[in-house]
C-alpha positions as CSV (number, residue, x, y, z in Angstrom):
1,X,155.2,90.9,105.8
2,X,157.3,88.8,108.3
3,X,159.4,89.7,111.2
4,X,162.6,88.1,110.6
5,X,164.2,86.0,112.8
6,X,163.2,85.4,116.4
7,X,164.6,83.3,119.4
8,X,162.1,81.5,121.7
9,X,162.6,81.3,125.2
10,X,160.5,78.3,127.5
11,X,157.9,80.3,129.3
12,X,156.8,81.9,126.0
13,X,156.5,78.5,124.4
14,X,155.0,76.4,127.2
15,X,152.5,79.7,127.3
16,X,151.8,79.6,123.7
17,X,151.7,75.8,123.9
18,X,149.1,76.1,126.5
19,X,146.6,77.2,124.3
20,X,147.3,75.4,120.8
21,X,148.8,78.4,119.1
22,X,152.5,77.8,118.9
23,X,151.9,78.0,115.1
24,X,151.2,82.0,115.1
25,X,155.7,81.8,115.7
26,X,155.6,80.6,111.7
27,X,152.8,83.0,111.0
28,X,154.5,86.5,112.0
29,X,158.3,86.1,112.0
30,X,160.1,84.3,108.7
31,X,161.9,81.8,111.1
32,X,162.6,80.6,114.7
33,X,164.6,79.3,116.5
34,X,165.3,78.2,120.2
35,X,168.7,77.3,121.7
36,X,169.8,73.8,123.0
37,X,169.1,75.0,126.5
38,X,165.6,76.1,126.2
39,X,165.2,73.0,124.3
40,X,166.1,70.2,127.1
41,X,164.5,72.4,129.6
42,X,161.2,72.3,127.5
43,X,161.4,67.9,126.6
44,X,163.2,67.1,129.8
45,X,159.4,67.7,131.3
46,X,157.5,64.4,129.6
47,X,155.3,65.3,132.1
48,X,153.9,68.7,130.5
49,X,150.4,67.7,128.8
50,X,151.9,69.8,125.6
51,X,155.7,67.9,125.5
52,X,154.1,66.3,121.8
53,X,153.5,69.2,120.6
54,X,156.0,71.4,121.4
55,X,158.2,68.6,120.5
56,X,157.0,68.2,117.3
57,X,157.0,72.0,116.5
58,X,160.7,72.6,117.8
59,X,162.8,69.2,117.1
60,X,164.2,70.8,113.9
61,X,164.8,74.9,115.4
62,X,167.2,74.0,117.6
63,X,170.5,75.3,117.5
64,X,173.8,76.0,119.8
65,X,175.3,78.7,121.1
66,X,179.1,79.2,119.6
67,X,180.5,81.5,122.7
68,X,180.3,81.2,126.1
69,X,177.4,81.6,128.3
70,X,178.8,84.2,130.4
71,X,175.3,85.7,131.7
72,X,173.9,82.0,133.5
73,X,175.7,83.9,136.9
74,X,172.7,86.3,136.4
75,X,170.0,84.7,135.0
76,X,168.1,81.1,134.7
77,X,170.1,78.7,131.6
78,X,167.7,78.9,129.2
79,X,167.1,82.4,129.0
80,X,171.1,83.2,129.1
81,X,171.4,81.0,126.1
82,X,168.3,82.6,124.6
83,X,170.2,86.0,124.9
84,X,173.5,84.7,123.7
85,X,171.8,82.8,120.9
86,X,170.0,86.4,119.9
87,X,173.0,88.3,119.7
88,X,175.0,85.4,118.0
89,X,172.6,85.3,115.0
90,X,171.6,89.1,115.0
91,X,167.9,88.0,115.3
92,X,165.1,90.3,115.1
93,X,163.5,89.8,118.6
94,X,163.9,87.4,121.7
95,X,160.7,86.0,122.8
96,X,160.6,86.2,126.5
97,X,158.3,86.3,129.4
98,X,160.5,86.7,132.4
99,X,160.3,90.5,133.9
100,X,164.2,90.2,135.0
101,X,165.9,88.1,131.6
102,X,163.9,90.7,129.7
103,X,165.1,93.7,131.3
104,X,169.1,92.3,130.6
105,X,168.1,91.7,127.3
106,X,166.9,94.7,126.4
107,X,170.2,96.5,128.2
108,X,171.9,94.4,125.8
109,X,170.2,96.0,122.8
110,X,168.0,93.2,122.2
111,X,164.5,93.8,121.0
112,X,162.2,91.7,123.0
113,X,158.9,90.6,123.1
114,X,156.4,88.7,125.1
115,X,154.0,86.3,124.9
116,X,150.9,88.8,125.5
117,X,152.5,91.4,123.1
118,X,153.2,88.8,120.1
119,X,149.3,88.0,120.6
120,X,148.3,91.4,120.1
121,X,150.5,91.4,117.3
122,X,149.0,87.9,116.0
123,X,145.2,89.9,116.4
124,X,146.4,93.4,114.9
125,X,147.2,91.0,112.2
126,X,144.3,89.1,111.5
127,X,145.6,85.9,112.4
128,X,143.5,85.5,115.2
129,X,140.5,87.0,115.7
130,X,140.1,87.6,119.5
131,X,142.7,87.2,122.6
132,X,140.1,87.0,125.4
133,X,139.6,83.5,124.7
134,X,143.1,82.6,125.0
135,X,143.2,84.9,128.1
136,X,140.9,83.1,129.8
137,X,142.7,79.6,128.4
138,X,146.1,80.9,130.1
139,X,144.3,81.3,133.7
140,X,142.6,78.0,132.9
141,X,145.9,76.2,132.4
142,X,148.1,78.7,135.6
143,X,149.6,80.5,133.3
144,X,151.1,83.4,135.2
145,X,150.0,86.7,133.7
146,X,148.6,89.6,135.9
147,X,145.4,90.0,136.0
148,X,145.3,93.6,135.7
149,X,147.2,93.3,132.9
150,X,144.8,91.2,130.6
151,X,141.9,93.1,131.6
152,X,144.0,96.6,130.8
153,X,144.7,95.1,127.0
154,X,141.5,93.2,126.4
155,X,139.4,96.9,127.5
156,X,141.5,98.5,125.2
157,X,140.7,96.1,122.7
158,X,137.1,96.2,122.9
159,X,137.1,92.9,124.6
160,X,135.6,93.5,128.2
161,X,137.2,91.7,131.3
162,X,138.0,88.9,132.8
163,X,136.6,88.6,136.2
């Protein structure tokens, strides 16, 4: 069974970009979308090695916000759209990375979820098989997750460490 709906913020996608798996989004929730925000922020970069793909995977998810963006005096554009878009279509989850936008969100009611944690998700489902690889991927391509952290999930999962 799918998740519902879910709304994608940037760092998630660049993240999930990073390491060719931007199609586990299709896999665990029924549909997704991103907001017009997150999407210039993400093809404005032509630069990013992934633009094709993430391109190619979003041009037809994107969508507009109706109200106004009231929350950009708190947090970056993209992930203030991201919120408004999530509580404008009732979505399932918000897909966000950033500590601070997160936090808001879920003071708004908003059930979020990461990058790591829709991994673990996309393993506890059996649609991949092992996140140590893509771990190890994210470091490889500066992908900013705490060390600590990694190690803390992939030990709990039976995966060792990075060192």
């Amino acid at each position: 069974m799918k998740n519902g709906l879910v709304i994608a913020d940037s760092g998630a996608i660049i993240s999930l970009a990073s390491i060719q798996k931007l199609e586990i989004l299709n896999s665990i929730f029924d549909n997704v979308v991103i907001p017009l925000a997150v999407w210039e922020e993400i093809i404005l970069d032509e630069g990013n090695i992934h633009h094709q793909d993430i391109h190619s995977f979003f041009h037809d998810k994107v969508q507009e916000i109706k109200g106004f963006n009231e929350l950009t005096f708190i947090m970056d554009y993209g992930e203030s759209e991201s919120v408004i878009l999530c509580r404008e279509l009732n979505a399932d989850f918000l897909l966000i990375d950033d500590k601070k936008a997160r936090k808001i969100a879920e003071n708004l009611g908003l059930n979020c979820i990461g990058t790591i944690g829709l991994l673990i998700n996309a393993k506890q489902k059996g649609i991949i098989q092992a996140l140590k690889p893509l771990f190890e991927e994210f470091l490889r391509q500066k992908r900013y997750f705490s060390l600590d952290l990694l190690n803390k999930i992939l030990e709990e999962s039976q995966e060792g460490k990075i060192y």
